[in-house]
N, C-alpha and C positions, 0 to 999 in steps of 0.2 A: 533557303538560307536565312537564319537569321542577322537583323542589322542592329547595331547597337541605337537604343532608345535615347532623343536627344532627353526627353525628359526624364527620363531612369539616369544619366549623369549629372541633372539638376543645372542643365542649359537650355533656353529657350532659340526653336529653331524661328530663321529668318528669311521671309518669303521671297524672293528672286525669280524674274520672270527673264527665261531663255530669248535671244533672237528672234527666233521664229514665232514668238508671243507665247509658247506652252511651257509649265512650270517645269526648270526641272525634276528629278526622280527625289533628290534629297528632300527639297520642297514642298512636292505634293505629298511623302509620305510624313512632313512635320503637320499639312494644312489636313491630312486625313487623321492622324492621331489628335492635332486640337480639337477637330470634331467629335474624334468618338470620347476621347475626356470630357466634353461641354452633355454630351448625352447622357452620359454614366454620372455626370454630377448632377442635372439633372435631375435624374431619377435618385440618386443620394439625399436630394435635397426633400423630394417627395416619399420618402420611405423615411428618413428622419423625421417631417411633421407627421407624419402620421404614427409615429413611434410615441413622440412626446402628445399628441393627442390621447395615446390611448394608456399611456402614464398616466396621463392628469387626471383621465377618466377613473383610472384603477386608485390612484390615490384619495380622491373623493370618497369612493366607495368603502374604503378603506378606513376614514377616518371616523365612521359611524361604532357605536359602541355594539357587537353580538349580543343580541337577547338567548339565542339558546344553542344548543348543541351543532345541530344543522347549520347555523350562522357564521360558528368558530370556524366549520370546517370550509364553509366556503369562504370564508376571510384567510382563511392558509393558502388557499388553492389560488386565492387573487393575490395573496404577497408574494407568492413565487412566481407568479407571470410579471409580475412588479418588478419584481428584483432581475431578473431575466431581459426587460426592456432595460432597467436603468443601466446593468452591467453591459450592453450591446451600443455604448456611444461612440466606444472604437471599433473602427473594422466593420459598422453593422453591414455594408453591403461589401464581399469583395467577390465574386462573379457574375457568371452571366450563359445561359445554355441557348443557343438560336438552332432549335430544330428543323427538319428537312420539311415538317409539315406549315414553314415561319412561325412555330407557337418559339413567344421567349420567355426565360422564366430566369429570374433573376435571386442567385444564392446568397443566404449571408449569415448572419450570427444565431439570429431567430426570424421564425417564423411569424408575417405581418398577415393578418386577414385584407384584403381590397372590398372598397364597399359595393353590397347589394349579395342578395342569396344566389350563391351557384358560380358565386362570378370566383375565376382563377385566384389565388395566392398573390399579391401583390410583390411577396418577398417570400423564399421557399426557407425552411429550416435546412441548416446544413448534413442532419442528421437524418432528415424526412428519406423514405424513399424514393419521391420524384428529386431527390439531390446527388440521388447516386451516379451517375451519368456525370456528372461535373468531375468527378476523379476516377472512373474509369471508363470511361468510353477513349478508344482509339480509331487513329485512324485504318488499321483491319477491322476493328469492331466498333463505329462508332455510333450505335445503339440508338440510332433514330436520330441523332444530332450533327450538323454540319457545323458548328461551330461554335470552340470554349474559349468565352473571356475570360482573363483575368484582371481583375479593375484592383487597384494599388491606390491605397488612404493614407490621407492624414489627418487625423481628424474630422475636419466636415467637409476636406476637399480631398476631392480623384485628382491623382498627382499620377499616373500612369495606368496605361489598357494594354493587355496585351492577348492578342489573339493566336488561337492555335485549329487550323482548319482541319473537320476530320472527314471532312467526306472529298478529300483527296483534292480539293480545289485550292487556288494557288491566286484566288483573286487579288484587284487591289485594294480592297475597302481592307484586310487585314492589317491590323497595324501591331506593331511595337515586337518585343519579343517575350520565349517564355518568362511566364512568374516562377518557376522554381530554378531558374538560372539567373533569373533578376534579385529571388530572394538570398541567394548563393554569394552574391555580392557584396551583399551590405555590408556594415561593419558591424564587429560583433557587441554587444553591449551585456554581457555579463550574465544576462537572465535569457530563460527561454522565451523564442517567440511563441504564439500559438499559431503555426505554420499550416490552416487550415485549407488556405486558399491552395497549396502546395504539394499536398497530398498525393502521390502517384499511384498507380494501379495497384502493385503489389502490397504496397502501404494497407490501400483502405480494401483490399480482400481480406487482412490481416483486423484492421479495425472493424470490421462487421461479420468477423468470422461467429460461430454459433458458442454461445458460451455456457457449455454443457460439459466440459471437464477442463482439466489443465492445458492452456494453449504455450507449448514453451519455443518462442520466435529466436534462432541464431542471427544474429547480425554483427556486419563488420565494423568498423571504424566507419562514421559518417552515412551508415545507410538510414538513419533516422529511426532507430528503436524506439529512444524514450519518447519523441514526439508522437509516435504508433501506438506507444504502450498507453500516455496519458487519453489519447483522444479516444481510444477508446472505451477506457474510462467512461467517457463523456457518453460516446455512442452508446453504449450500455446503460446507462443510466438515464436516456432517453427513452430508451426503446423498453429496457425492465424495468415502471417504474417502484417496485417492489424493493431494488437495489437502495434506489436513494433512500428508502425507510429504515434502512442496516449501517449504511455508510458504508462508504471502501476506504479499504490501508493501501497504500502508497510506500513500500519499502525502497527505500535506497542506498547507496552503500556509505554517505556520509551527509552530516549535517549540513557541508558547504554545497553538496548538490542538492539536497531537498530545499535552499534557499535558491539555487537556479532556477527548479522549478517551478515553484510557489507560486507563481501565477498562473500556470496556464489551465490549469481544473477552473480555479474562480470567473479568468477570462471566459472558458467557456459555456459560464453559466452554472457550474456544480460545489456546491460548499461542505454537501455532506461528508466531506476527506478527512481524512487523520493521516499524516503523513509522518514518518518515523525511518528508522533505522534500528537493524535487529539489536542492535545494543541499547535502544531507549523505550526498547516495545513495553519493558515494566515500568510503571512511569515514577515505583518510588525506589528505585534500585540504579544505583550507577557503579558504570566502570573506573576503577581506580587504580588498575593495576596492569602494566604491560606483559605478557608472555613470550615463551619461545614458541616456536613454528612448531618444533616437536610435541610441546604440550596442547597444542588450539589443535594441531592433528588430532592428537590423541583423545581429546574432547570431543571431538567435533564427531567424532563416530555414530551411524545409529544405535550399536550395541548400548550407548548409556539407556533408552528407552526401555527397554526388557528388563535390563540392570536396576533402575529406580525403582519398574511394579513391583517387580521381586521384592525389594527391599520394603517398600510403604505396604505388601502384604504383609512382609512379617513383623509389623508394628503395629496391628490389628489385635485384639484382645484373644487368648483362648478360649475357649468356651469351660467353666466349670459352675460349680454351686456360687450362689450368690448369696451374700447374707446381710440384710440391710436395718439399721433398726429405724424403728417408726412407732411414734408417742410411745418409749420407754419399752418397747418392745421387739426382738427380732425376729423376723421372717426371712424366711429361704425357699429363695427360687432353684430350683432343679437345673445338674445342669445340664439333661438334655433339652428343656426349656428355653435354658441361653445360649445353647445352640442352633435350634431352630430359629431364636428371633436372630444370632446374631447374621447366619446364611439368608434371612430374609432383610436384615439393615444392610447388607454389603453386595446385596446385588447391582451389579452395575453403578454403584455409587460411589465417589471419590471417600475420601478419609474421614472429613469433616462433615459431611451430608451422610452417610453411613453414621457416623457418630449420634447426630441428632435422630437420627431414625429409630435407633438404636432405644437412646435415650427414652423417647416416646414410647415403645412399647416398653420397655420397664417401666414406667411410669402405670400402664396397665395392667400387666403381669402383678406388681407389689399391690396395688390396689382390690384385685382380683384375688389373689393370695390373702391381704388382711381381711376380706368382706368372707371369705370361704373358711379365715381359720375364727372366723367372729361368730359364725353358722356353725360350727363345732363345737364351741366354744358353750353355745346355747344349745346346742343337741342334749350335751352332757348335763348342763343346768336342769333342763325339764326332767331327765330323770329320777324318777322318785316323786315329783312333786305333782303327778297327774290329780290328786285327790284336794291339793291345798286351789288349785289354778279352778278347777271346778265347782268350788266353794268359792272362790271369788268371783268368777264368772255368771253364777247363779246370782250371788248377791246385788251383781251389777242388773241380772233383768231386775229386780224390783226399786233401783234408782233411778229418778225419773227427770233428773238435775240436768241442766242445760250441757252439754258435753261437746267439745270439738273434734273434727275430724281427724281421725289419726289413721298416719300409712305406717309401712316401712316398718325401721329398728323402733317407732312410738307402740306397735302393737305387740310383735313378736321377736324385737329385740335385731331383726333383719336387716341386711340395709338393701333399701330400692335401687333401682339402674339408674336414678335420679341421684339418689346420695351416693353410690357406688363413682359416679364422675366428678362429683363435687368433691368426695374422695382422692379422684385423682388428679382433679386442679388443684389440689391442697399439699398433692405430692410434689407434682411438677415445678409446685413454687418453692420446695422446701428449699433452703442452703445445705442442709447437711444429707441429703441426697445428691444435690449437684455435687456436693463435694465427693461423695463415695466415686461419681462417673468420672470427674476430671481425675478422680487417682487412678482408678483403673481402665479405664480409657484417654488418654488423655489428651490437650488443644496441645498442635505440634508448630513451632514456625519454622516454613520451608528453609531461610537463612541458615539459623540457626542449625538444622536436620543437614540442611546439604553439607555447613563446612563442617560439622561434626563426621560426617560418611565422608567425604573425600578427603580428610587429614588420619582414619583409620586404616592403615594399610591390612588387617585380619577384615575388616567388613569389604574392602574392594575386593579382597582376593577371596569373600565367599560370593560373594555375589555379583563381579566381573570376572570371572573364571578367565574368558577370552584374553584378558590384560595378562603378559609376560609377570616378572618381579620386575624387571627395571622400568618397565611402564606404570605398574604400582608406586613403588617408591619415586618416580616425579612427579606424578598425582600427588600423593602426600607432601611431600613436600614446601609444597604452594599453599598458602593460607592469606584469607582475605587481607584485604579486598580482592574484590572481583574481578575478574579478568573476563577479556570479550567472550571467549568459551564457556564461561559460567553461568551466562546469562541463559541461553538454551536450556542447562540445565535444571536450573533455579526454576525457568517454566514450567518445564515436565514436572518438576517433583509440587510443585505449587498447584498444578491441575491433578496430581494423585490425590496431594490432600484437600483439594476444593477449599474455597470461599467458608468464613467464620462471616455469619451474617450479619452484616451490619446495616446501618439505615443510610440511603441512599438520597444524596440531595438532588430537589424539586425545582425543577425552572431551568435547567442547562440546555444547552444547543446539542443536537443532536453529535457532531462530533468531540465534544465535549466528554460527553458522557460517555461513548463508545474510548476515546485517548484513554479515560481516567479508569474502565473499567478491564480488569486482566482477561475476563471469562468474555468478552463481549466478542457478538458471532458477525462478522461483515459478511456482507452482500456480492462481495468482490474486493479479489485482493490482487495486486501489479506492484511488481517486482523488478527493478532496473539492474544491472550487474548482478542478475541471477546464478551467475557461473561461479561468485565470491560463496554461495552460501551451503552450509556443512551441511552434511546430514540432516545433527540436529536441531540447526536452524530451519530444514525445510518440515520439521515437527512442529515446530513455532506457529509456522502459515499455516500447517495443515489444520492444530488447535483452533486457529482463528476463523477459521472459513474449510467446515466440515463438507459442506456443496463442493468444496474443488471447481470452483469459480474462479480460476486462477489465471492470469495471464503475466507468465515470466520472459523477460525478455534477455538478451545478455551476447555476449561473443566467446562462447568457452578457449578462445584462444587468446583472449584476455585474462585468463584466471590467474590471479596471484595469490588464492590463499593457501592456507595449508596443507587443504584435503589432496591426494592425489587423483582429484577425477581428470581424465583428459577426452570426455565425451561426457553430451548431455544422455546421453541412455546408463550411463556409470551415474550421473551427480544426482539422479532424480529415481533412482531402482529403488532407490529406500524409500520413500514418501508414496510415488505414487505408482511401481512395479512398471507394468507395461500399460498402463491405463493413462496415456496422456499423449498430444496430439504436437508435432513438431511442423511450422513454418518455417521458412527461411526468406532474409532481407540481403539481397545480392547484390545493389547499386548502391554503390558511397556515392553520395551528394556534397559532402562535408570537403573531404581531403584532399587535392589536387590532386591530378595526376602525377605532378613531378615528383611528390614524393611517398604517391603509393607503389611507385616504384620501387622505391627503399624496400619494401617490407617484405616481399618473398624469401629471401635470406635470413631474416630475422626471423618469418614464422616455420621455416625450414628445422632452424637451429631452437628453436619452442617445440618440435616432435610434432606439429602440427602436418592432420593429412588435408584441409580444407583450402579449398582454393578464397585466395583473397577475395573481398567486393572490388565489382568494376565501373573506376573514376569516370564520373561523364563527363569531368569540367577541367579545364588546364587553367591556372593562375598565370599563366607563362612569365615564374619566376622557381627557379631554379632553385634546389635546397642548397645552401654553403657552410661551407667547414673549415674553421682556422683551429690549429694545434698550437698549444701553449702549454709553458709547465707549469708548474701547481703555485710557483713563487707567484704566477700572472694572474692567476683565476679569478679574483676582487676587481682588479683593474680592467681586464679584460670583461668581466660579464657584467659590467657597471655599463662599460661604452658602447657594448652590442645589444644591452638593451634599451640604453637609451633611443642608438640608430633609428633600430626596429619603434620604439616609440615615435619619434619622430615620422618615419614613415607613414606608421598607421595611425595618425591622428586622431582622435574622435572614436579610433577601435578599442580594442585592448590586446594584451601581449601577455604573454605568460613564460615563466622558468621552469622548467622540470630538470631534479638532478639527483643524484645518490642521494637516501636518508642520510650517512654519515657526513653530507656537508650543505646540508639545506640549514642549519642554525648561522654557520658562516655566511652563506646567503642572503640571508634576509637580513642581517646586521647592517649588510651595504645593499642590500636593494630594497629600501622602504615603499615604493613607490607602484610597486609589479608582487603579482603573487608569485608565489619561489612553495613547491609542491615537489613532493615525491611524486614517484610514477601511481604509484598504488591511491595515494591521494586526487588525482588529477583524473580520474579517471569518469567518465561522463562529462567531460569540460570541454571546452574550445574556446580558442583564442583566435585572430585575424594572424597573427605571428605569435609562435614558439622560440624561444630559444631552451635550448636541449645543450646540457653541461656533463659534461665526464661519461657519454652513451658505454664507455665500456666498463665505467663503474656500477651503472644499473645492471647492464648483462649479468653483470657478478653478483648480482644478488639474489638471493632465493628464485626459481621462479623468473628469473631475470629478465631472457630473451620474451619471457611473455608482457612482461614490464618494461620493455624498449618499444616493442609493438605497441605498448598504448605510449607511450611517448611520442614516438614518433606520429601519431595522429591525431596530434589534438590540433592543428592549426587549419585554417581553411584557407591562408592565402601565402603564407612564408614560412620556411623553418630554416632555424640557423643551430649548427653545432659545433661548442668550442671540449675539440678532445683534448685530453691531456698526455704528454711524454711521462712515462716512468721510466 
């Protein structure tokens, strides 16, 4: 049985000595917890100076200026140990493994060396594999270990120990209760923790699964996805250090979550990230324009993929005679000539790389052509003239005059494979060559191409065959700006026609340059509200990270967009067929019982066949519901959420309610974030309150948009329905 920790309520226990002179039970179990917090600080205090020791040391080292190659590289390799100690001031110790054989080994942020060769790890990486046993050893399997602390910080002091025996003992040195039920507690502060200490079995099977193709994890409300998705990130990127040379993308489903986020990669040490959302994956293109559900459906299909090649082929040049002039002359290239080079520029090559390829061998071809019609040209000359060339020739043996070496076109009017390339650096440079290629071949901008093609209803309907006429004419329709479905395709047709090469700036941080560049190939790509994404958004990820390094995470019973998948083997057939591996996260930690209750009926009424995740924690606070009419709804959700604030002091609180009356909302609630369903979604709050639940129903996709509603709180939810 766990007892509630006096110091996990931020009350200090007070020693009282029984009658019979023995402490009693409450007593000795506060005067056993101050002990093992004074031990665990302790050791906090000794794995800190030895932290800042070997900072000071690495900074020194540091400060010296690199004489040569070898020097740089090992001054990168000491700034990242650098930054890795300095980033580890929070948190750096929070467990502890006492195994059956008494070895202890104590977990934390990074990895501390102890001094002298051979000697133990003074502090284990969290990622190491003598760390793995701290998040899954149980008491069936507890893997050589009798006992897992958990040591709870503040800064530079242990504010709470909580022990969990696994070799089935029930002693009384254990003190305090678990840490991921002590973490379950807290109040929520707006940002993700990095919930390392926390971590459960089926979590970090998940986090150290093998990362050799698409890993796509279903979880429910509160089973700790995103915190699974990020840390393994991290895990990854320890273990491959090949990743961090790539960076990884970080997709999520909106800006207000990627700012939840935003700490917990850096917390754990990793910076090479680029974090985004499939609408800002182009970094010079934005959204400006809202749609209907019917149109981002219709978008969102994979058929646009085939649809684009098709198209960016037939705006490939055909193959015919070429006729170019060159100094006051023309030449013509054959055109089974510029068929062969044009099948050898457009192998496997985007539009724009094809182009230049292209280019280049005309560049040789006309060159090859003037040197060949110049050697004709002189064929024709010499005839007749053997007897005058022979008479000069003669004359020339009896000159005896100092005379220079002469090659090439100086002797027989020829040109050398020397002047035959200076030749064709002379073409290559020309302008009224480049101009011949930009006219008949020409530089295309995807913008431009794409709204041109989907404002043509005769070019959809040859080359989207699939699309109805009244699916055509609402494509048409719609003219920029962009809308969130366009951006997908604006990708594809931007990677048909490849990168126009430009020069790329010197000196940026690795995810720098990876944000700014569109072609740029990550190392690993993690995916939060995986279930939101189309088809051809999952061509997006695939562009990005050709490995299928992928780790997607999501609750396909949370789907609110368009597409109609209602399984993850539907939402992912297009990207990666049957080649990708499915986990499942089956304990909510987030949501109380009381009102995961709620939600069987709700995912009943969403067509859902999955069984809900199962609550291991009771708030023992009751969800409530007051009915009001719509004349109330200002008044009324002003005073319930003030309540709710008041209650959760020092937490935070959140509103979720129909889009058609969140602008109403927020007019009177300045104070509290006021979110759609669809918006709200990877968020928690300590208390929800939930407005008009049967107006969300109603909307698109509804009941699947009640179900994340109702699950964003981890301690209260209040619902004020409305009378029509």
């Amino acid at each position: 049985m766990h007892r509630k920790s006096a110091l996990s309520n931020g009350t200090a226990g007070v020693d009282e000595v029984a009658p019979d002179g023995q402490l009693p039970a409450s007593t000795a179990e506060d005067a056993a917890r101050r002990s093992a917090v004074a031990e665990e600080q302790a050791f906090l205090d000794l794995a800190t100076a030895r932290r800042d020791r070997l900072a000071a040391y690495l900074q020194i080292e540091l400060s010296s200026e690199p004489l040569d190659a070898l020097e740089r590289a090992r001054q990168r390799m000491l700034r990242q140990q650098y930054d890795e100690l300095r980033r580890a001031e929070d948190g750096l110790v929070f467990g502890r493994l006492d195994g059956l054989d008494g070895t202890v080994r104590h977990v934390g942020r990074v990895g501390l060396r102890n001094n002298g060769e051979g000697a133990e790890p003074l502090l284990v990486d969290w990622r190491a594999p003598a760390a793995r046993p701290f998040y899954t050893a149980t008491a069936v399997d507890p893997q050589g270990q009798a006992r897992r602390r958990h040591i709870r910080t503040t800064g530079s002091a242990v504010v709470g120990v909580d022990d969990e025996p696994l070799d089935g003992s029930t002693t009384a040195d254990l003190v305090g209760e678990g840490a991921l039920l002590a973490a379950l507690d807290q109040r929520r502060t707006g940002r993700m923790s990095t919930a390392i200490s926390t971590l459960q079995r089926e979590q970090d099977d998940i986090i150290r699964a093998e990362a050799t193709g698409p890993l796509v994890v279903q979880g429910g409300p509160g089973t700790g996805k995103t915190v699974v998705a990020l840390h393994r990130v991290a895990y990854l990127l320890f273990t491959h250090r090949k990743m961090a040379e790539q960076a990884v993308l970080v997709l999520g489903p909106s800006p207000r979550f990627l700012q939840y986020i935003a700490q917990v990669l850096p917390a754990l040490g990793e910076t090479a990230v680029v974090s985004a959302t499939c609408d800002t994956l182009l970094a010079d293109v934005q959204v400006g324009r809202d749609e209907s559900r019917l149109l981002a459906e219709i978008k969102g299909r994979a058929l646009w993929q085939p649809t684009l090649e098709s198209y960016v082929a037939s705006l490939l040049p055909r193959p015919r005679e070429l006729k170019l002039r060159w100094e006051g002359e023309f030449y013509a290239i054959p055109a089974a000539t510029v068929a062969q080079a044009l099948a050898s520029a457009t192998q496997g090559r985007p539009y724009h790389r094809a182009r230049a390829a292209f280019a280049e061998q005309l560049h040789h071809l006309l060159a090859d052509v003037v040197a060949e019609q110049r050697e004709t040209l002189m064929e024709e000359m010499e005839e007749g003239f053997e007897e005058i060339l022979a008479r000069v020739d003669k004359g020339m043996e009896h000159d005896h005059s100092p005379t220079r070496t002469s090659t090439g076109s100086d002797i027989d009017g020829l040109l050398s494979e020397e002047e035959v390339e200076q030749l064709r650096c002379r073409i290559a440079e020309n302008a009224t060559i480049a101009r011949f290629i930009e006219a008949w071949w020409p530089t295309l901008d995807p913008e431009t191409l794409l709204g041109d093609f989907l404002t043509d209803c005769t070019l959809l309907a040859r080359f989207a065959p699939q699309l109805s006429p009244e699916e055509i004419t609402a494509v048409a329709a719609e003219p920029t700006p962009w809308a969130s479905s366009d951006i997908p395709l604006l990708d594809a047709l931007a990677d048909l026609l490849g990168e126009v090469d430009t020069p790329q700036p010197q000196g940026e941080f690795l995810a720098d340059r990876a944000r700014r560049q569109r072609g740029w190939v990550y190392g690993h790509v993690v995916i939060d509200e995986a279930q939101e994404l189309s088809e051809m958004q999952w061509q997006m990820v695939l562009r990005r990270c050709p490995s299928r390094s992928i780790t997607a995470v999501g609750d396909i019973d949370q789907a609110e967009a368009a597409h109609r998948h209602t399984s993850w083997a539907k939402a992912v057939r297009a990207a990666f067929g049957d080649r990708w591996t499915g986990a499942e996260l089956t304990i909510c930690y987030r949501t109380p019982r009381e009102v995961m209750d709620l939600t069987g009926p709700v995912l009943k009424k969403a067509g859902s066949h999955n069984t809900p995740p199962r609550a291991v924690r009771s708030s023992g606070i009751a969800p409530w519901e007051r009915t009001i009419t719509p004349a109330e709804l200002a008044g009324a959700a002003v005073e319930a959420a003030r309540q709710l604030q008041q209650r959760w002091h020092g937490g935070t609180v959140g509103v979720i309610a129909p889009a058609d009356r969140i602008a109403t909302l927020q007019a009177v609630l300045s104070d509290v974030p006021v979110l759609s369903a669809t918006q709200s979604k990877g968020l928690e709050w300590d208390a929800t309150l939930l407005i008009d639940p049967h107006g969300i129903a109603a909307e698109p996709r509804g009941w699947n948009g009640l179900y994340v509603a109702l699950t964003r709180c981890t301690q209260e939810l209040g619902q004020l329905t409305l009378t029509h």
